[in-house]
Structures are given as structure tokens and as C-alpha cells.
C-alpha positions in Angstrom: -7.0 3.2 -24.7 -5.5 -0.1 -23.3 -6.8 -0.9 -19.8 -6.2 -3.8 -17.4 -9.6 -5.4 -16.4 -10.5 -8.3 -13.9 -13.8 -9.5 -14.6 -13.6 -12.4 -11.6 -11.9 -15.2 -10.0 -8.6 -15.5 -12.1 -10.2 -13.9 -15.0 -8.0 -10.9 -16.0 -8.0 -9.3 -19.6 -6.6 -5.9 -21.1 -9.8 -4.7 -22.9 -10.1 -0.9 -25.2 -11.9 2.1 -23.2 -12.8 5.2 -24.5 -10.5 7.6 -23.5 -11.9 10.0 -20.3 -13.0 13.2 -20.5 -12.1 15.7 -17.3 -15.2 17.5 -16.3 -14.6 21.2 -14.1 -12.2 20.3 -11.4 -10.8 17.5 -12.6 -7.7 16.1 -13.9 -6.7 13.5 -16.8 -3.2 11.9 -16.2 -1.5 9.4 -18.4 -0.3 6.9 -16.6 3.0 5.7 -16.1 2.8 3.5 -13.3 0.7 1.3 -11.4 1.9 -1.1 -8.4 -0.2 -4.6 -7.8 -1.3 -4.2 -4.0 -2.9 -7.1 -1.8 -5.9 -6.1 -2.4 -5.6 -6.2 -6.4 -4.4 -9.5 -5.9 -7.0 -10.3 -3.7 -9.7 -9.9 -6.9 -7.7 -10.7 -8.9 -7.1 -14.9 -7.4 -10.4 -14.8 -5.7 -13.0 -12.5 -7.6 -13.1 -10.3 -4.2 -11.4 -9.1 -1.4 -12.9 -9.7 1.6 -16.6 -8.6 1.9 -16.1 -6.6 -1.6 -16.9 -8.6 -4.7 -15.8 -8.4 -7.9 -19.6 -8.1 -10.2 -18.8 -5.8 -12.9 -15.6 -5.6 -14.9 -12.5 -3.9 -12.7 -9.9 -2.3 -13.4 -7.6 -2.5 -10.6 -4.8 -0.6 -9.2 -4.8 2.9 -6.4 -1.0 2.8 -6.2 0.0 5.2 -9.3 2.7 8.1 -10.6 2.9 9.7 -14.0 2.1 12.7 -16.0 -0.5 15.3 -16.1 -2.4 15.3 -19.8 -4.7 17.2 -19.2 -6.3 20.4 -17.0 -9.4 22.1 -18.2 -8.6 25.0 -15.3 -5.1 25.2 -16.5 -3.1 25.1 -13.2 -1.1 22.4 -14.1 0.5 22.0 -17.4 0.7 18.8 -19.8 3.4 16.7 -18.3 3.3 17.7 -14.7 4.7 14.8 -12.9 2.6 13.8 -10.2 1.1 11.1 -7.8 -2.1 10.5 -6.9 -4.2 10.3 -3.2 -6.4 7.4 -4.1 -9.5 8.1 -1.5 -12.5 10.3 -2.0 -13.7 10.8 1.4 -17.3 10.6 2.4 -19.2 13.0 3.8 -19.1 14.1 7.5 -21.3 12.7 10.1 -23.1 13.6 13.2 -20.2 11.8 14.8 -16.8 13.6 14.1 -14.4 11.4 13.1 -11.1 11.8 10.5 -12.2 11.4 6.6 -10.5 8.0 5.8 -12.9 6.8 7.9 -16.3 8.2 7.1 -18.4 5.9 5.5 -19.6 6.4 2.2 -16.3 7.3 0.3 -14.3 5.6 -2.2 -11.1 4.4 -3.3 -9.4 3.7 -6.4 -10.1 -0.2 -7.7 -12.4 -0.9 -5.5 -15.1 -3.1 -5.9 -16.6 -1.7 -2.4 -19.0 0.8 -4.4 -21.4 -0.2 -6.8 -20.7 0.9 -9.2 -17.0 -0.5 -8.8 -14.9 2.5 -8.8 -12.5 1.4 -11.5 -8.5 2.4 -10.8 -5.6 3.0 -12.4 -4.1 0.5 -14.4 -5.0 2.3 -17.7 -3.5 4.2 -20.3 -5.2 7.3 -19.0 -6.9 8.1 -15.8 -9.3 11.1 -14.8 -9.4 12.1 -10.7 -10.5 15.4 -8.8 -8.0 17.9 -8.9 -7.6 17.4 -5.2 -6.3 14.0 -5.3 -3.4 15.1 -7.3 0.0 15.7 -5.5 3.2 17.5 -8.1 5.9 15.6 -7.6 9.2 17.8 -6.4 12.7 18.1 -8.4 14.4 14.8 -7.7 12.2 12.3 -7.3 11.7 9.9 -10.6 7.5 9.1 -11.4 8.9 5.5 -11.3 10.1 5.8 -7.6 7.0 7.8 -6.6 4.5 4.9 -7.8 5.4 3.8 -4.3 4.0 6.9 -2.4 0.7 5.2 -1.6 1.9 1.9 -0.1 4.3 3.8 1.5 1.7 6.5 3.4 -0.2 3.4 4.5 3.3 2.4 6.4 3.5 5.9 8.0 -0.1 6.1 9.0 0.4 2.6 10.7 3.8 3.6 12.5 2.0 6.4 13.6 -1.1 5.1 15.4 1.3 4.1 17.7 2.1 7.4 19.1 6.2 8.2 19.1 8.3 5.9 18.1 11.3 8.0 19.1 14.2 5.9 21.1 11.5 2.6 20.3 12.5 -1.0 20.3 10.3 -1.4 16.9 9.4 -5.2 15.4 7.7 -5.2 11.8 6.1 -8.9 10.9 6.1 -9.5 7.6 8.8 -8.6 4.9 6.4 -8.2 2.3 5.7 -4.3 0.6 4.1 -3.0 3.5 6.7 -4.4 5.8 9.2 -2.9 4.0 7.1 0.5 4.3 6.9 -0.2 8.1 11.0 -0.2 8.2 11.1 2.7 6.7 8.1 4.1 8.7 9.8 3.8 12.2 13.1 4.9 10.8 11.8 8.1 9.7 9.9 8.8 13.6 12.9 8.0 15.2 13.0 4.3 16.7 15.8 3.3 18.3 16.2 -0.2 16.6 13.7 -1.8 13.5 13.8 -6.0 13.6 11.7 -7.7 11.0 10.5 -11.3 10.8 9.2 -13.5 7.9 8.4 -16.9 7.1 10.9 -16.7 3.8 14.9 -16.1 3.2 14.2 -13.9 0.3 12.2 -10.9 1.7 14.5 -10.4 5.1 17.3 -10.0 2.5 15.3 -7.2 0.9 14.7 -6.0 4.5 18.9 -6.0 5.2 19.0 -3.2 2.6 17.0 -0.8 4.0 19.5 -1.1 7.0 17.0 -3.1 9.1 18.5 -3.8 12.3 17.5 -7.5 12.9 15.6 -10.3 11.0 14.3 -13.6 12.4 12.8 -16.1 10.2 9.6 -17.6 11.6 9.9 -21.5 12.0 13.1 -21.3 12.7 14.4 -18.1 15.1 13.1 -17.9 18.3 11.6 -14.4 18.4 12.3 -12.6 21.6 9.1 -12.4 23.7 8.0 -9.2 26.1 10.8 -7.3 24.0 9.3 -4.6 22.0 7.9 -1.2 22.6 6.2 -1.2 19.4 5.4 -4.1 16.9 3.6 -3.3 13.3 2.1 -6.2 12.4 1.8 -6.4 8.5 1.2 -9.9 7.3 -2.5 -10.0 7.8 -2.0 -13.7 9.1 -3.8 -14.4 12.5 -0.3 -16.9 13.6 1.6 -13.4 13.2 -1.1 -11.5 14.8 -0.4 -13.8 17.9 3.3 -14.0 17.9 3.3 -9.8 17.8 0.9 -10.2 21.0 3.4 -12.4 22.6 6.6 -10.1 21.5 5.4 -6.7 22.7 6.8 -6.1 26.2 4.0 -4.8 28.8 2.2 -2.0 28.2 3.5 -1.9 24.8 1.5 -1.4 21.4 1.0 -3.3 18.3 -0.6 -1.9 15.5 -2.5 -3.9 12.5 -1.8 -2.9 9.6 -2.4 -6.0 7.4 -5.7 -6.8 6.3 -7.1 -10.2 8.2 -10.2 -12.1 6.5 -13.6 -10.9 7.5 -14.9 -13.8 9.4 -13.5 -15.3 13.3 -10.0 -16.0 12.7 -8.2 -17.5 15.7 -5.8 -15.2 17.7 -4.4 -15.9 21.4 -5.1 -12.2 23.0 -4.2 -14.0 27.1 -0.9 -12.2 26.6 -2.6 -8.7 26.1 -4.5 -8.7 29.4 -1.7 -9.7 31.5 0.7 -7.4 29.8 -2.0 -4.5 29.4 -0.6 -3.9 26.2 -2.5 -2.3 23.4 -4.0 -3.3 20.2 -4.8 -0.3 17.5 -6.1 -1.2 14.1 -4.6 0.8 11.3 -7.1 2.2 8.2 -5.0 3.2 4.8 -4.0 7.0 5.7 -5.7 10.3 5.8 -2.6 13.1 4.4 0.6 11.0 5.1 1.3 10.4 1.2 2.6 13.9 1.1 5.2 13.1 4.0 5.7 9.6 1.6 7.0 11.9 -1.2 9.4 13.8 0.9 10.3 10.8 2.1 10.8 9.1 -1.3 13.1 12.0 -2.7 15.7 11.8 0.5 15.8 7.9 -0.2 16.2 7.2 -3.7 16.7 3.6 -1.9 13.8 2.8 -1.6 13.1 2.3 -5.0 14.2 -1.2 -4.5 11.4 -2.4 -3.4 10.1 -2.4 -7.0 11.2 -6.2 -7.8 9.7 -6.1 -10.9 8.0 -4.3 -14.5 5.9 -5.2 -16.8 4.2 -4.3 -19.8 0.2 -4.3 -19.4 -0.3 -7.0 -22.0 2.0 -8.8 -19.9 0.0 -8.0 -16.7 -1.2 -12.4 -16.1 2.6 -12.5 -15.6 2.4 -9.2 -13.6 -0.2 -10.9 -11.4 1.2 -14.5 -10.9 4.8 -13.0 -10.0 3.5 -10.4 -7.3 1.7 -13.8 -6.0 5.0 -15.2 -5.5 6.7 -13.5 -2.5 10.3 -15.0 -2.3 10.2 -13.8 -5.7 8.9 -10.4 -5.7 8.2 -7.7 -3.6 6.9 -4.5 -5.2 5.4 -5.7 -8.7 4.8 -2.7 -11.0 3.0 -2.1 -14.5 3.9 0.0 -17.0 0.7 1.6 -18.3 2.9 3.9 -21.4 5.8 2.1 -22.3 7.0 5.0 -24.8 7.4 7.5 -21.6 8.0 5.6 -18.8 11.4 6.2 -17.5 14.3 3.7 -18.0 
């Protein structure tokens, strides 16, 4: 089988694998679809992503739909539609704490375990049974490729507490921005604004019926405004800026990644304003709320800016690295199913 491999700093090739075999309890699923996350492109242009480096061949990708091929216990039948929760979580502690964040788990393309824990972006793919979610009546495996990116959004919106009635601003119109909109839609804010440094992405923003964009540079973003802002860049200027725009006592949540080393960030405003700042970790169940989600808003499928072919997947790679270009980039792992 055909599988997308990055083997370091801009080195990416498509390179035959044995097909996988599902032991007892697990699941083999051809693959339709695969979506290039900041992280894949994170190994992918650097050879790591943050602390976790790229030493072994990887194939990326935790952000996947498509069919079931095969299940030795026989629950699910041979072209199942389904998505997949990406995380095995580790094992529990003395310390209670939620399973996306024990230590010791993995996820999907990750180069955080050694060995790598290779993804998706392959012709076929074997996970535990228990990572596997059916997809409902209604909801296309092209549109549900976007239920993990999409959980991520709703976990973030969520560590703020309710958002019902909220003044909500989401910086940063990439993918996950786009999530957030949708995010605080679905708990109820009151108003969604979005910023972004480009024209392109707070015109993709517009059509999820966001209810404000200001572009950075050249808006003045209201300061002391917001109940809630969901920070999603992963840029320490925007980390400051959402300091300054949340009113007092308010809440902003990081969502986007930041480097792991000192980054510079003006937190003066937070003390005076005794506002809050919550850090936001991928998601522990939300992707089933992301597929419910999905098949009310066929919308939202919009986000996916662009398909390709995995022998295409260098183009794949340089065109997700281009945001006023693309938002949600997407491979297509079995061209001869894949929907139209």
C-alpha cells in the first residue's frame, strides 16, 4: 500500500508498506481522507514539532474519515463509514486527572513516542476498536475528515466555562479559528468576532456567519471588550493582543500551540483586569459532539480549501503552508472511493 512518509526537514516521500494486519480488538480502515494539521506541517518544514523530533520515517496525519475494511470480531461490517479518535490515553496516575492528559499515551503521527506512532495518511490504517466512531445517516466521510480539528475547537471553547449570552473574539482565521466560530456558536455566545493578519481567511470566517472581523495591522481591536477570547494563532503578538481585549475578569483560552522555549508576552493587563488564562490540550470525548455537529452543518465543509492525490501530497504540503490560500488542505488516500 501507498503511504505518505516524512523522513525530516522538507524531506517528504510516498514510500510502499505492507498492508496491516488487525490483531483481537482492533480495526483496519481504508482511508479516505486525511487533513494536514499544524502539527504535520510542523515536521513536515522543520523535521519536528516543537520538543518532538522527526528520527525515524513518519507518516503523518490524526485528522481522518473513511471506511471500515476490516473487523476480526465482526461488529462492524466492510464499509462502515466512520471517523477516528486519534489518542490512546495513558495510563492513570496516583494523581487523578482526565485521560488526554495522562502522560504516557499517544497520538496519531506523532513523533512524541519512540517509536514514532505513525498516522494516517495511508492507504490503509489499523486502530483499537475504541478509537472508532460510525458515522450517522447524513454526514459525507469527506465532511467528517474534519471531526478531529473540529473537537479540538469545542474542547477549547469549553475550558472557558459557558459561553451562553458571551461577547466571544477568536484570533486567528486559520482551521482551528474557524473551529472556534463554530465552537461558541454551538454553546450559545451572544456575538463571535474574529481577527487575522490576512483578507483571505476573515472572508472564509464571513461564511460561517461570523459576526465581526478585524484585520490586525490595520483595525483597531476593541480593548477590555470580550467576555471570552480563544486564542488560536499560536503567535505570542496575538497571545498579547487577546490579553489586552478581554474585558476584566474575563477568560482567554490557548488553544494554539506556542514554541517551547520563552516567548515574549505582555501578561500587566491580566493582573489589573484579574482576568484568566486557561491553556487548552486537544480534547478528551468532544469528537462525538464534532459529528453531530458536522451533520446539522453541511457548511462547514467549506473549510476544506483544497484535495489532493497522495502522490501529489509536496503540493498538498506547500499549499496548506500558504494561508491566504488555503485553509483546510485534505488528502485523498483512495481516489477510486472517495466521494465526489
Amino acid at each position: 500500500m501507498d503511504a505518505v512518509v516524512i523522513n525530516g526537514k522538507l524531506d517528504l516521500t510516498v514510500a510502499e508498506h505492507p498492508v496491516p494486519e488487525p490483531d483481537a480488538g482492533q480495526v483496519r480502515i481504508r482511508v479516505g481522507y486525511v487533513g494536514i494539521c499544524g502539527s504535520d506541517l510542523h515536521y513536515y518544514s522543520e523535521g519536528a514539532n516543537g520538543a518532538f523530533v522527526v528520527t525515524e520515517p513518519l507518516v503523518p496525519g490524526h485528522e481522518l474519515s473513511g471506511w471500515v475494511d476490516l473487523d476480526p470480531s465482526g461488529v462492524l461490517s466492510p464499509g462502515t463509514p466512520v471517523t477516528v479518535h486519534p489518542a490512546r490515553f495513558g495510563p492513570e496516575g496516583p494523581t487523578p486527572v482526565e485521560p488526554h492528559l495522562r502522560p504516557g499515551g499517544s497520538y496519531l503521527g506523532s513523533a512524541a513516542t519512540t517509536p514514532h506512532t505513525q498516522g494516517a495518511m495511508s492507504e490503509y490504517l489499523v486502530v483499537d476498536a475504541g478509537m472508532i466512531r460510525a458515522l450517522p445517516e447524513g454526514l459525507p466521510v469527506r465532511r467528517a475528515v474534519l471531526a478531529e480539528p473540529l473537537a479540538v475547537a469545542l474542547h477549547g471553547a469549553g475550558r472557558a466555562g459557558s459561553l451562553v449570552g458571551a461577547r466571544v473574539l477568536v484570533c486567528g482565521a486559520g482551521p482551528i479559528g474557524l473551529f472556534a466560530v463554530v465552537a461558541a456558536q454551538e454553546a450559545g455566545a451572544a456575538s463571535v468576532e474574529i481577527t487575522d493578519l490576512l483578507p483571505e481567511p476573515l472572508e472564509r470566517a464571513r461564511a460561517l456567519g461570523v459576526d465581526g472581523v478585524w484585520r490586525v495591522g490595520e483595525d483597531d481591536i476593541p480593548a477590555d471588550a470580550y467576555d471570552v477570547v480563544l486564542e488560536c494563532s499560536g503567535a505570542a503578538p496575538a497571545v498579547s493582543s487577546a490579553i489586552a481585549a478581554v474585558r476584566r475578569r474575563g477568560t482567554v483560552v490557548q488553544i494554539g500551540m506556542l514554541p517551547n522555549q520563552p516567548v515574549g508576552i505582555n501578561i500587566a493587563p491580566l493582573i489589573s483586569k484579574e482576568a484568566t488564562l486557561t491553556g487548552a490540550f486537544r480534547f478528551l470525548d468532544e469528537i462525538d459532539e464534532a459529528i453531530e455537529v458536522l451533520r446539522r452543518r453541511p457548511e462547514i465543509e467549506a473549510v476544506i480549501t483544497h484535495e489532493f492525490r497522495p502522490d501529489a501530497a509536496v503540493d498538498a504540503f506547500e499549499t496548506a503552508r500558504r494561508s491566504a490560500e488555503s485553509s483546510k488542505v485534505v488528502v485523498a488516500m483512495n481516489s477510486a472511493k472517495v466521494e465526489s
